[in-house]
C-alpha positions as a printed NumPy array, in Angstrom:
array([[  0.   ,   0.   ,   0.   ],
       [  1.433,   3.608,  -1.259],
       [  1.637,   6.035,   1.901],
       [  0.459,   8.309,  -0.964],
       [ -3.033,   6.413,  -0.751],
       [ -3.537,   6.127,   2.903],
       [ -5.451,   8.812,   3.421],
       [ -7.79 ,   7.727,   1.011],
       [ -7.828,   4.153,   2.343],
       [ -8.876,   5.892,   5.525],
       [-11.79 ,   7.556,   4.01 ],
       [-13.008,   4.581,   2.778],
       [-12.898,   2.518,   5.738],
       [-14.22 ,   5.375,   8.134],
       [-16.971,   6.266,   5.458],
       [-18.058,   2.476,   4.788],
       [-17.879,   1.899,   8.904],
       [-20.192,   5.039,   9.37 ],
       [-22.511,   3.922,   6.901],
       [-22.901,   0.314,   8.09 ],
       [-23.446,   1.648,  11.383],
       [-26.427,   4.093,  10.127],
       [-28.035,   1.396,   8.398],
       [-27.508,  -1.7  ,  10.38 ],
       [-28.311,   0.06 ,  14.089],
       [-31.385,  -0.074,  15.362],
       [-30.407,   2.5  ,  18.413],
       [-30.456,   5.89 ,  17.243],
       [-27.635,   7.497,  19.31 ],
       [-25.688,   4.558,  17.246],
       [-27.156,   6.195,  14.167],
       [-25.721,   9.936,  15.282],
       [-22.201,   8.126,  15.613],
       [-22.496,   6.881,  12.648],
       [-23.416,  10.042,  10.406],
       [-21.068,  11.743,  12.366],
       [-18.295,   9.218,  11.13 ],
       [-19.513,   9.97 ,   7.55 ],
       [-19.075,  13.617,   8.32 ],
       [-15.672,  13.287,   9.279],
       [-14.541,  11.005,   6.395],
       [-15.797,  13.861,   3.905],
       [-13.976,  16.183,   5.506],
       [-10.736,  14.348,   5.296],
       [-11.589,  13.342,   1.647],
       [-11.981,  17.658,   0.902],
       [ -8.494,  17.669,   2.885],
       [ -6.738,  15.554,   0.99 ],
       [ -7.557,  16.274,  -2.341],
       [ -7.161,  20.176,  -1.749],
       [ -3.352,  20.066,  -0.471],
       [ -0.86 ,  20.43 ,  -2.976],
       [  3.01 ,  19.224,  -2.263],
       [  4.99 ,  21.957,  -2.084],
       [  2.084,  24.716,  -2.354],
       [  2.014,  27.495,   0.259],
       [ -0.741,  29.748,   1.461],
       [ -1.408,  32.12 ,  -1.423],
       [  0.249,  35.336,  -0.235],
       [  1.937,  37.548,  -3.088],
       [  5.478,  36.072,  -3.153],
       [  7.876,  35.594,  -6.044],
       [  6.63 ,  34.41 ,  -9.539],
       [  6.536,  30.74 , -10.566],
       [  5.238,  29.923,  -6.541],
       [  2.719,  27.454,  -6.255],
       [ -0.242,  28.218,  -3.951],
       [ -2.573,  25.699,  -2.379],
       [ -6.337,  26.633,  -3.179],
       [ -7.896,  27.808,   0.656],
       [-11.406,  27.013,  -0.722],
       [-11.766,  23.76 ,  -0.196],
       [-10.41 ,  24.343,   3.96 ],
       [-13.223,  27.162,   4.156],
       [-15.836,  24.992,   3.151],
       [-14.544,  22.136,   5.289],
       [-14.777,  24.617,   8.342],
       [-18.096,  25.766,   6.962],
       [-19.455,  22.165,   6.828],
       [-17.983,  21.513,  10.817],
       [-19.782,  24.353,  11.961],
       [-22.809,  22.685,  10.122],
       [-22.614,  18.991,  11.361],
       [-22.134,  19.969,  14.721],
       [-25.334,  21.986,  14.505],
       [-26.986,  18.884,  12.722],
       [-25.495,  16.02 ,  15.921],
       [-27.015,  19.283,  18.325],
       [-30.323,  18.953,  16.848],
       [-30.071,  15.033,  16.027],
       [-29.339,  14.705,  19.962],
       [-31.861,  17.35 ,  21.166],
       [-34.648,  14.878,  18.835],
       [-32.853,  11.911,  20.747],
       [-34.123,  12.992,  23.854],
       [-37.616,  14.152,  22.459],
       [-38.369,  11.178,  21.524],
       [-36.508,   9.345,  24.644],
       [-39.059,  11.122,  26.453],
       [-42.528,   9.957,  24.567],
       [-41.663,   6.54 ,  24.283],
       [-39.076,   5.762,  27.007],
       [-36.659,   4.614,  24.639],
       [-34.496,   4.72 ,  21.836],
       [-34.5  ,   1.885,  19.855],
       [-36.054,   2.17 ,  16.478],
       [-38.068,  -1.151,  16.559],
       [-39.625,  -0.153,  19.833],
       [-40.738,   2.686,  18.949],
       [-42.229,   1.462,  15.57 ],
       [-44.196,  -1.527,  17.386],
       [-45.661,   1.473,  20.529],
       [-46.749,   3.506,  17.397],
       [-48.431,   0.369,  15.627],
       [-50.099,  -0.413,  18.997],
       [-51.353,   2.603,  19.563]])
């Protein structure tokens, strides 16, 4: 394996771990985890593919310098700022419903809302 690639190799496996947990868990504080490992294997996808070897932060030096792009790091900070809003209000439902059905398993909710 190319150290080159292992950043990319570590997307995959956190992305493909959150997404088996959001769709195999039943318990949906399991589920936040989950998304929330999604989240952060975007954001080191954007990373990776946004630095440049040998580019530096695009301040007016010399000609023939190569700058990195700071767009993509904006939007990553932009899209932190977003999915910790999202667990906030993910977690704040959590409890919600915690407190209506006394728990917060999926299937027990589904069979107190077929029963009722």
């Amino acid at each position: 394996m190319s150290v080159g690639l292992f950043n990319y190799w570590v997307v995959m496996f956190l992305m493909m771990t959150g997404f088996y947990i959001v769709m195999a868990s039943r318990n949906l504080i399991k589920k936040m985890v989950g998304l929330s490992l999604f989240q952060t294997s975007v954001f080191i996808l954007y990373i990776t593919m946004a630095k440049i070897s040998g580019g530096t932060a695009p301040i007016l030096a010399g000609p023939g310098t190569t700058y990195s792009n700071p767009l993509p790091h904006v939007l990553i900070l932009t899209a932190i700022v977003v999915g910790v809003a999202t667990m906030a209000l993910g977690m704040a439902i959590i409890i919600r419903i915690n407190d209506e059905y006394g728990t917060i398993e999926e299937d027990e909710i589904l069979s107190i809302d077929a029963s009722d």
